[in-house]
N, C-alpha and C positions, 0 to 999 in steps of 0.2 A: 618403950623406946626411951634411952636418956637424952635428955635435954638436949645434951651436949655433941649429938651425934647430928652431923651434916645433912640436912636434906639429900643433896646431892647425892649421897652415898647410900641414901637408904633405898633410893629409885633406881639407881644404877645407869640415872642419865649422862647416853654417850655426847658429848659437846663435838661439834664438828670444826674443825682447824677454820680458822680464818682463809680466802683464798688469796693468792699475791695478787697485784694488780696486772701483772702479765697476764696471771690464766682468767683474771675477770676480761680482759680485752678483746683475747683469743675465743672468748664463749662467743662474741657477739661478730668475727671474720663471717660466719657464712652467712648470717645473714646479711651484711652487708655487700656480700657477695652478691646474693640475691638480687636486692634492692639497684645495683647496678646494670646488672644482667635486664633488669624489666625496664630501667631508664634506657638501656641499649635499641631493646625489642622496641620502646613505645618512639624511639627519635627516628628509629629506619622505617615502622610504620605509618607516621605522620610524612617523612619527605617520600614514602612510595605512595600515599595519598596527594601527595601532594604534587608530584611528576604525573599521574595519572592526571590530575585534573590542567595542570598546564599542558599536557599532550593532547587533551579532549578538547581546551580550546587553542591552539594550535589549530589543529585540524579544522575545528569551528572557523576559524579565521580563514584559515586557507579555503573549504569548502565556500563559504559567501564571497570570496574574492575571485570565485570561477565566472567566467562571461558567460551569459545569456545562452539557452539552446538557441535563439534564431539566428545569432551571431557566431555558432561554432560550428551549426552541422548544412549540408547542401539544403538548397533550396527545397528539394522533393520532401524533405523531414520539418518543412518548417511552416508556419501559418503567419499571415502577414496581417491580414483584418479583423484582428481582433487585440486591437492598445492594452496597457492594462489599465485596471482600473485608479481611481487616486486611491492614497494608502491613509489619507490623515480621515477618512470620513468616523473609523470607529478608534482611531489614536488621538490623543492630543486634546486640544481644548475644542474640536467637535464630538466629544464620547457624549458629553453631558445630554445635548441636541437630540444625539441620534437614536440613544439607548432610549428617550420618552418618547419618541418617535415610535420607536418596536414597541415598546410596551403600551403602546395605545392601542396593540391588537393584537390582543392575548389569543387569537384562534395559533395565531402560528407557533403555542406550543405545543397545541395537540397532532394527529396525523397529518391532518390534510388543508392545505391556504388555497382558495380560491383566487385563481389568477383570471385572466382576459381571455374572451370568445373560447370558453367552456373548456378553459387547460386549466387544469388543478396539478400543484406541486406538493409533495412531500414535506409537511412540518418540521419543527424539531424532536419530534414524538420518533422521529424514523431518523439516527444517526448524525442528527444537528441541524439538518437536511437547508434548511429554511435559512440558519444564520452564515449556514458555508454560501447560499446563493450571493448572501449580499457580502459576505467576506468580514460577519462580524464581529471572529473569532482569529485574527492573523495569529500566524506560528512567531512565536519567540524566536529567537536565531537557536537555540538548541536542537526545538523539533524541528525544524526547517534543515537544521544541518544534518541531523539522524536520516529523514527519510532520504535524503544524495550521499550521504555516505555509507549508507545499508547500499546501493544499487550500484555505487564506484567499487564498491568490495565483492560484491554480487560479480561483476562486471571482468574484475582482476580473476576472481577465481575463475570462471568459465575459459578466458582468454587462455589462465596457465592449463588447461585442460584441454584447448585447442577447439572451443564451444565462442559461438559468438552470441548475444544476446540483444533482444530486442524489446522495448518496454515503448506499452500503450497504452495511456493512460484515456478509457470512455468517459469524452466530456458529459457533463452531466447535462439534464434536458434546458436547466437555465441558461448555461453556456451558449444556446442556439438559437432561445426562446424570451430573451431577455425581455423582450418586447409585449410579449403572455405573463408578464408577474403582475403582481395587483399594482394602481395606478402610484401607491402612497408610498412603493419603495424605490421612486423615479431616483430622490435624490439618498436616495441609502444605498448605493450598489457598489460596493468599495472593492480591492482587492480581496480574490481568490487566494486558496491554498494551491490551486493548479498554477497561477500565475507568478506566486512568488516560487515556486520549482520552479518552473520552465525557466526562470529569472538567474538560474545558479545550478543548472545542469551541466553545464559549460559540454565538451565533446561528450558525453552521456549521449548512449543511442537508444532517445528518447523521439517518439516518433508524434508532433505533435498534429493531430488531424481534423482539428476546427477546420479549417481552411476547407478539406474536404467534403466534411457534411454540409457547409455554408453553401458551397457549389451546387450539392446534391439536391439540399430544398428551395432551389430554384423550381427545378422539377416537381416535386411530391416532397411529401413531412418524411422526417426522419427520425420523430420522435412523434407520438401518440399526443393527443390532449390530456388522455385521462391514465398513463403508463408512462412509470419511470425511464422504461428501458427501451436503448435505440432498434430501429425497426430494423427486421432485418435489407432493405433498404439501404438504411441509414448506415449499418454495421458496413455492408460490403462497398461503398463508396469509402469508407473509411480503411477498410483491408486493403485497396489499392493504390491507396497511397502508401500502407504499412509496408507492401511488398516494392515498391519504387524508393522508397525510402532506402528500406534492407537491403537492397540490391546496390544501391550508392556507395554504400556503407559499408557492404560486403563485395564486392566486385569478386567473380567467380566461385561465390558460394552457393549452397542451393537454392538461395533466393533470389539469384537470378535466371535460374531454372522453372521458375513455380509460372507457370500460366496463370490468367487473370482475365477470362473473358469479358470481352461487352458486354454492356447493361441494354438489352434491346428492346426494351419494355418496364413497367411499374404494374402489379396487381394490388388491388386495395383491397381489403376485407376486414370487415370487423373487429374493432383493438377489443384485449382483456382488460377489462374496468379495475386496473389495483385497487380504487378508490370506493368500489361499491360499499364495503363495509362504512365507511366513515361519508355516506349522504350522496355518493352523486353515483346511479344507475347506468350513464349514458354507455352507449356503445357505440361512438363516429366509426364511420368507414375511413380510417385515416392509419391503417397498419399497413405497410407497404411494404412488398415483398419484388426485390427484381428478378427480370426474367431476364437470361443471361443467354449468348451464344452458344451453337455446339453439343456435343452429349455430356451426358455425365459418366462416370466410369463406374463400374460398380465398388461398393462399398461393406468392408469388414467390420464389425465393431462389438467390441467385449466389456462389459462392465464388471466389473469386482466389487462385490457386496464387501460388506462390515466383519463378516464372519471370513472373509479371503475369497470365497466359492468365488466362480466364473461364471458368468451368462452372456448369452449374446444379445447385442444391441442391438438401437434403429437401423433399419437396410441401409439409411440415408447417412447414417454417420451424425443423425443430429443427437448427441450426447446432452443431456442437462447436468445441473450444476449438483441435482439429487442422484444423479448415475457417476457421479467420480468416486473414485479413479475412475479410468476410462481409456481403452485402447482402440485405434480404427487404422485401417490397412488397407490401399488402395493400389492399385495398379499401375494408374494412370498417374499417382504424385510423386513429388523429387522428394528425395530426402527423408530422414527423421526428425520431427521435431518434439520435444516437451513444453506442453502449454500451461502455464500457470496462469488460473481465471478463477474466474465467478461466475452467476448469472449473466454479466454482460456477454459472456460467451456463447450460449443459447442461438442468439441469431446468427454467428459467424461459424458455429459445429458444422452446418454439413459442406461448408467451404471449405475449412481445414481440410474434414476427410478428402475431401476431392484434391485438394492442392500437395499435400505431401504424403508421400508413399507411406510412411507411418506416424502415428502421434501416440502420445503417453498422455492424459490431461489428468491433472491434480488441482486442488484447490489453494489457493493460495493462505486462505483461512484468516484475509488483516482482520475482519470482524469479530474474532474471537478477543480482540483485544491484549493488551500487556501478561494480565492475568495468567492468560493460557498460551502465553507464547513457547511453549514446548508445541502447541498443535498445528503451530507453524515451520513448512515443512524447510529442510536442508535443501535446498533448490539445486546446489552444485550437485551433492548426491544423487538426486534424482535423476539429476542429466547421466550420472555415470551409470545408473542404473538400467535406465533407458535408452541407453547409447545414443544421445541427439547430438545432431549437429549442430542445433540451434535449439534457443530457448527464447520462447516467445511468452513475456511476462505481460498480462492484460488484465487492467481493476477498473472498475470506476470510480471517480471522482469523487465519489461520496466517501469511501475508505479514507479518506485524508484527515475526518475526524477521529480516527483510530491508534492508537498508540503506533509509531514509528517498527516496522522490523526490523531486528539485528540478525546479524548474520552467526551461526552457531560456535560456541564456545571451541576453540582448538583450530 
């Protein structure tokens, strides 16, 4: 190689032109395109977040600014003796008090709190059981507003469907027995989740039937000493107010069709001891069962297993909450109705069958929680399905510790 011979030229390196500063400016359009286009998407994302959350309270707002159910609906749907409770017992500068209060007696967070003249209630080991009695868990205005505004929406659909709905909520056994809690939560018994609903149900046909069982256990207990659940006793004093209610409510619908015999008699026998497992054996004669006017009609009833099959049911139409779904068919009742329940339904099953010509009963499923709220059902669909005239929505009291239902996407 001579000296004097160019690198350049011995390699044959191609040199690439300079670019103008047009075509350097023009390289970097799309992406700046881009980078706009995402500022776009990210500014209509944030104000649809953000119209969403001013709509949700909105409605929050509106929802708590609804009157009272005993101030919206007739007298037959309302309960009058039973105040509520003070609201500052577990808010405010008495939390500090009340909370070493509770925690001076750690049984109540296991199953079972021993109350007065051998009534044992439910802990917080069973669904919060123990702090919902004394209220010392109140709903934020969120969940407070979710669970009235799942049943105002519940409510609207059945209506555009031409379905009326009736919601009854089974007070729990505290609600009747205030007087059977242990002596130390005299001054702890603050508001209810039932009370601050009923508080902001406004015309919600919400049927509330304290008042009724209060009457009832003049007579005989309506609720067991050593059994969460209301006697059947206790349940059909409280159906008779559900159906005078309905009937106000509903003027010439089938529920004011539905007969309602006398209670012309109370049989007592033997309560099931929920409580054996966790120390207390007893068995009081204090399960009350009324004896009512009249015959009874005969009774249809079909349960649907897990796998779909069909089998027939009690003669009596007495359906449990491990036999739903659940179909009964009587002769002698008005109407179709779809019952959304629980356990508390047990003692009003062979009443339904006998009161309306057909029922659908489903579970309502709030125990399943947020989690599995797909396992909770379309309530409006069910009614289409079922062809009801009515839909008679029935939980207990204790469900309030439960994630709020929404009503289904679309």
């Amino acid at each position: 190689m001579s000296s004097g011979t160019p690198l350049h030229s011995v390699h044959a390196v191609e040199q690439d032109k300079p670019r103008s500063r047009a075509r350097r400016i023009w390289h970097f359009v799309p992406l700046a395109l881009l980078m706009v286009v995402v500022l776009i998407l990210a500014v209509i994302g944030a104000g649809t977040r953000f119209a969403r959350h001013e709509a949700a309270l909105q409605q929050q707002r509106s929802v708590l600014a609804q009157a009272s159910q005993q101030a919206s609906l007739p007298a037959s749907c309302t309960s009058t003796q039973f105040p509520d409770h003070p609201s500052d017992i577990w808010l405010g500068p008495r939390t500090a008090a009340s909370e070493a209060a509770f925690a001076a007696h750690p049984d109540v967070q296991g199953m079972r709190v021993e109350g007065r003249d051998g009534f044992n209630f439910w802990g917080d080991g069973q669904s919060q059981n123990f702090s919902q009695a004394l209220g010392r868990a109140p709903w934020l205005d969120p969940q407070l507003a979710q669970w009235v505004t799942y049943f105002d929406g519940l409510d609207k659909q059945l209506r555009e469907d031409g379905r009326n709905l009736v919601i009854v909520v089974a007070p729990a056994k505290w609600e009747l027995y205030r007087e059977e809690l242990p002596e130390w939560t005299q001054d702890l018994q603050g508001r209810t989740h039932l009370e601050q609903f009923l508080q902001h149900t406004g015309d919600l046909p919400v049927v509330d039937v304290r008042d009724a069982l209060q009457q009832a256990k003049q007579t005989a207990p309506v609720y067991s000493a050593v059994n969460s659940h209301w006697t059947p006793y206790g349940a059909y004093s409280a159906w008779r107010q559900t159906v005078a209610c309905a009937a106000d409510l509903y003027p010439g619908s089938v529920w004011s069709k539905i007969q309602v015999p006398a209670v012309t008699g109370v049989q007592r026998v033997a309560a099931a001891n929920e409580f054996t497992p966790y120390g207390d054996s007893s068995t009081p004669n204090d399960w009350t069962i009324p004896v009512t006017a009249g015959e009874h009609g005969s009774v249809k009833s079909v349960i649907t297993g897990a796998d779909g099959k069909k089998k027939a049911g009690p003669a009596d139409g007495a359906v449990g909450m491990l036999d739903l779904p659940a179909q009964t068919e009587s002769e002698s009742g008005a109407g179709r109705a779809l019952i959304v329940r629980d356990s508390t339904g047990e003692a009003l099953a062979p009443t339904w069958a006998q009161a309306f010509q057909s029922t659908c009963q489903i579970r309502h499923n709030l125990d399943y929680g947020d989690k599995s709220s797909s396992q909770r059902p379309d309530v409006a669909a069910a009614a289409k399905k079922c062809g009801a005239d009515t839909v008679l929505y029935v939980f207990t009291e204790r469900y309030f510790s439960q994630a709020p239902p929404t009503l289904p996407a679309g």
